[in-house]
C-alpha positions in Angstrom: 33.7 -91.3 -9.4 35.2 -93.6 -12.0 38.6 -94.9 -11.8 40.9 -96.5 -14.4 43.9 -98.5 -13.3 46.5 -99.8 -16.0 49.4 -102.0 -15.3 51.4 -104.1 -17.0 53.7 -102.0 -19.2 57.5 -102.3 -19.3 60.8 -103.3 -21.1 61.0 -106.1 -23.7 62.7 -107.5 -26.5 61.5 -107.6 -29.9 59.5 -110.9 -30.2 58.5 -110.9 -26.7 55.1 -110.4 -25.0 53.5 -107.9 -22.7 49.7 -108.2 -21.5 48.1 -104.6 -20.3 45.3 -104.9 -18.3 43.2 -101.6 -17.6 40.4 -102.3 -15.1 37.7 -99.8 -14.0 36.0 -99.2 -11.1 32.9 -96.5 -9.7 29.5 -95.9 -10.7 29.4 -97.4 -14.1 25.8 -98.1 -15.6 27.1 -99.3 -18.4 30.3 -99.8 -20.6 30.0 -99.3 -24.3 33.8 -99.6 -24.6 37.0 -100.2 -23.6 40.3 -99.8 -25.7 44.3 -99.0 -26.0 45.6 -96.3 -27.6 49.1 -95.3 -28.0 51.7 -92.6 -28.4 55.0 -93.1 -29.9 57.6 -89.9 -29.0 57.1 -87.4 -32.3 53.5 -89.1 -33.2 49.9 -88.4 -33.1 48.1 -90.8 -30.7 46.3 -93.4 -32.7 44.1 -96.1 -31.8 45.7 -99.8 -31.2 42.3 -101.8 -30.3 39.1 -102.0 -29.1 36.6 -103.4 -28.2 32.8 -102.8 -27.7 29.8 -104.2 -24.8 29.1 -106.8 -27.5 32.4 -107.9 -27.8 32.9 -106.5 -31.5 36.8 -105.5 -31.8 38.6 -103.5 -33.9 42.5 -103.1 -34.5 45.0 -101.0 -36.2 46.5 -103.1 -39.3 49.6 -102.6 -37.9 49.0 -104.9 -35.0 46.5 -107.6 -36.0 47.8 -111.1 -35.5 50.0 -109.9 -32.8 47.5 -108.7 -30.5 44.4 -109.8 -28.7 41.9 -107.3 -27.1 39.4 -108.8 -24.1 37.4 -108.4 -21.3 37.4 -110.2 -18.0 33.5 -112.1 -17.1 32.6 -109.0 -15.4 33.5 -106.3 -17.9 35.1 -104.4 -15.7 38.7 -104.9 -17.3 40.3 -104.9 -20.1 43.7 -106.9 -21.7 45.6 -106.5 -24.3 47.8 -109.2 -24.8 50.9 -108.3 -27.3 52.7 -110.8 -28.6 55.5 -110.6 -31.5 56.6 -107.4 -30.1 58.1 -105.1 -32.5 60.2 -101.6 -32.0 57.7 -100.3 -33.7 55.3 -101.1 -30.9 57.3 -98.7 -28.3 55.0 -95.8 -27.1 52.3 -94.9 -24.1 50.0 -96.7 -24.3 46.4 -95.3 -23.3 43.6 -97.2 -21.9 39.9 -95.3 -22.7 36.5 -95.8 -21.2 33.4 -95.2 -22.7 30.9 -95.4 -20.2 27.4 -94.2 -19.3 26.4 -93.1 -15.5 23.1 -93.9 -15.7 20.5 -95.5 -17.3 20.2 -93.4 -21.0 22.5 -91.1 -19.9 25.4 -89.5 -22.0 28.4 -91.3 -23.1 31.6 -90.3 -20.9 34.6 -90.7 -21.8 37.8 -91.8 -19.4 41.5 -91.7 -20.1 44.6 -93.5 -18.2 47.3 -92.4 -17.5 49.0 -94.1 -19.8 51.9 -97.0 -19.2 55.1 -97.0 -21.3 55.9 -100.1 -23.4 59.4 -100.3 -25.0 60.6 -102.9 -26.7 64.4 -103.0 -28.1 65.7 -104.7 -31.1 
C-alpha cells in the first residue's frame, strides 16, 4: 500500500514562514505528481501548487512569490515552503499523489489527511 505523511503545519503570524513536507512511501512505480491543496472554513478546496515528475510547477496567483513547491533527490517528498504568510493563507492544507503502481498502469490518486495552517494578523 501507499502511504502519505504530512507535517509541518501550525500557528504563525502574518509575514512568517511555514514549510510542509508530504513524503510518500509503498509500491510506487512512478510519481507523475505531487501537490498542496487547501481548504479554508466556508470554501471550495482549490489547488495551491504543484508540481510534476519533470519538475514543471504550477501555482495559484494568489500565492506565487510567496511560495516554493519541491521535491527531495529521491522524489519521494514533497515541500512547500510559504513564506510572507498572509490570513488569507489559513486553511487545511491537502497533500495529493498522483502515482502509477506499475509499469503503464492507471494513474492513482492519494490524499492526506490534511494539516491545518493558521496564520493571525
Amino acid at each position: 500500500q501507499v502511504h502519505l505523511v504530512e507535517s509541518g503545519g501550525g500557528l504563525v503570524q502574518a509575514g512568517g514562514s511555514l514549510r510542509l513536507s508530504c513524503e510518500a512511501s509503498g509500491s510506487i512505480s512512478r510519481i507523475d505528481t505531487m501537490g498542496w491543496y487547501r481548504q479554508a472554513p466556508g470554501k471550495q478546496r482549490d489547488l495551491v501548487a504543484v508540481i510534476t515528475s519533470g519538475g514543471n510547477t504550477n501555482y495559484a496567483d494568489s500565492v506565487k512569490g510567496r511560495f516554493t513547491i519541491s521535491r527531495d533527490n529521491a522524489e519521494n517528498t514533497v515541500h512547500l515552503q510559504m513564506n510572507s504568510l498572509k490570513p488569507e493563507d489559513t486553511g487545511v492544507y491537502y497533500c495529493n499523489l498522483g502515482y502509477r503502481s506499475w509499469y503503464g498502469g492507471p494513474r492513482t490518486d492519494l490524499w492526506g489527511q490534511g494539516t491545518q495552517v493558521t496564520v493571525s494578523s
